[in-house]
C-alpha positions as CSV (number, residue, x, y, z in Angstrom):
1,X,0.0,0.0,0.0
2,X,2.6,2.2,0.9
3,X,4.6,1.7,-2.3
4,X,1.6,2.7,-4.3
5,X,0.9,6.1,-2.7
6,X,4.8,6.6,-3.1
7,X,4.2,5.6,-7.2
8,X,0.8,7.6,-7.4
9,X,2.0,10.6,-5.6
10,X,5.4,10.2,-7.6
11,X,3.1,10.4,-10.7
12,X,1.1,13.4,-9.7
13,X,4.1,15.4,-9.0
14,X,5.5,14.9,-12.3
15,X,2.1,15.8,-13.9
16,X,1.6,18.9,-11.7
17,X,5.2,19.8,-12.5
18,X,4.4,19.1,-16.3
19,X,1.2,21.3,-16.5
20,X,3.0,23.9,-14.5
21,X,6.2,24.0,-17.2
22,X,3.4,23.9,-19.9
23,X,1.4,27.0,-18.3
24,X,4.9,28.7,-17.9
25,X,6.0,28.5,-21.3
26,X,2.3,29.2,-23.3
27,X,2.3,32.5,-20.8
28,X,5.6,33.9,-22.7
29,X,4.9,37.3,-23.7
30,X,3.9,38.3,-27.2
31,X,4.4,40.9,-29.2
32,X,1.8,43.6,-29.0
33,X,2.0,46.3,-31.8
34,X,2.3,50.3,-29.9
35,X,-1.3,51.2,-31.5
36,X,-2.7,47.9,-30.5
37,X,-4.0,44.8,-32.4
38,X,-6.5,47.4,-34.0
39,X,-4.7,50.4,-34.7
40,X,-7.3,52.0,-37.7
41,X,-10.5,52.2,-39.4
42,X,-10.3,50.2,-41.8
43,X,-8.5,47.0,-39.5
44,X,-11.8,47.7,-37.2
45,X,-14.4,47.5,-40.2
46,X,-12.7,44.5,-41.5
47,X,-12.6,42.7,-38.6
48,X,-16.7,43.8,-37.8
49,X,-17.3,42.7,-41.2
50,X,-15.7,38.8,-40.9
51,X,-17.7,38.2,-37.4
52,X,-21.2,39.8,-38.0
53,X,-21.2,38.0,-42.0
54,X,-21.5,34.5,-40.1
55,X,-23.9,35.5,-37.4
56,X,-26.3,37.7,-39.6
57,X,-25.5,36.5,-43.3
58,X,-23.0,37.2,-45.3
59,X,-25.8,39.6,-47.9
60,X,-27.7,41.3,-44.7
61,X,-23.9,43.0,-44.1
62,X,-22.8,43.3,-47.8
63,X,-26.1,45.3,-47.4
64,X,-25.1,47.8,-45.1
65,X,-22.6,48.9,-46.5
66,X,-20.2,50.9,-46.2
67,X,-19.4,50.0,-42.1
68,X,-17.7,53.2,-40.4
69,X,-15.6,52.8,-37.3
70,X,-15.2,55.0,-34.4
71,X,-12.8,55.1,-31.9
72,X,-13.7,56.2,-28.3
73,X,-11.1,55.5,-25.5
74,X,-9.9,51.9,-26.3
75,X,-13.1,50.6,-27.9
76,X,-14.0,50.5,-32.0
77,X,-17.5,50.9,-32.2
78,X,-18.4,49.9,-35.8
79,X,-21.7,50.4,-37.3
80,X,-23.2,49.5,-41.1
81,X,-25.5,51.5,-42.7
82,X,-29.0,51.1,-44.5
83,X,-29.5,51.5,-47.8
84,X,-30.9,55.0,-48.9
85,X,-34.4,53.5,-50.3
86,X,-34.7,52.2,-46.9
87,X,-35.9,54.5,-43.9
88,X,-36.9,51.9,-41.3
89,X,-35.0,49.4,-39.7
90,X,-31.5,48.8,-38.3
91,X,-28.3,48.3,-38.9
92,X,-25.6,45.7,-37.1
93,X,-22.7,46.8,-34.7
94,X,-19.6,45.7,-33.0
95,X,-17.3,46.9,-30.6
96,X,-14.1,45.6,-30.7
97,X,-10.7,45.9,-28.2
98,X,-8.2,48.0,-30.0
99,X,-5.2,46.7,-27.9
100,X,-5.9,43.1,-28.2
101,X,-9.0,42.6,-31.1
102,X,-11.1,41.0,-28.8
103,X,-15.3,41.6,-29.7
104,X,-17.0,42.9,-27.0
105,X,-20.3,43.4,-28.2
106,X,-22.3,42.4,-31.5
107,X,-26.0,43.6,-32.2
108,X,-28.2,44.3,-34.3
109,X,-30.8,46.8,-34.6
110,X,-34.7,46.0,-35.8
């Protein structure tokens, strides 16, 4: 008995110390641009435009274009637009991290 606590705990160390080495090395640090991930416009719309074609159709956003981006603080808010015969309805919207990329927010207006 007492030889196979000493294997299993022998075991979990070198698993622990494993998954320890493998959380050290994947939290190297990586490059991160000085105007972050997203530093313009146009990287903001494009990046709007390849996560809300999936989630409300690829035409619905070809639609409403052209997309504009705004920058307040850290945060690209990025809005399409609807077409000039249409006067009702809305339009879909991201907001995305300009240090890192990451989407915070996706909508869309009815």
């Amino acid at each position: 008995m007492l030889r196979s606590f000493g294997q299993i705990s022998l075991v979990m160390l070198g698993l622990f110390s494993f998954l320890f080495l493998g959380v050290a090395v994947g939290a190297e640090q990586s490059y991160v641009p000085p105007k972050g991930f997203v530093p313009d416009e146009q990287t903001a719309v494009r990046i709007a435009e390849a996560v809300l074609g999936p989630i409300y159709g690829e035409e619905q956003i070809a639609r409403e274009r052209p997309f504009t981006a705004v920058l307040k603080g850290e945060i690209w808010t990025v809005e399409g637009h609807l077409p000039a015969s249409q006067n009702k309805g809305g339009v879909a919207l991201a907001e995305i991290s300009k240090l890192d990329g990451r989407i915070l927010r996706v909508t869309h207006g009815k």
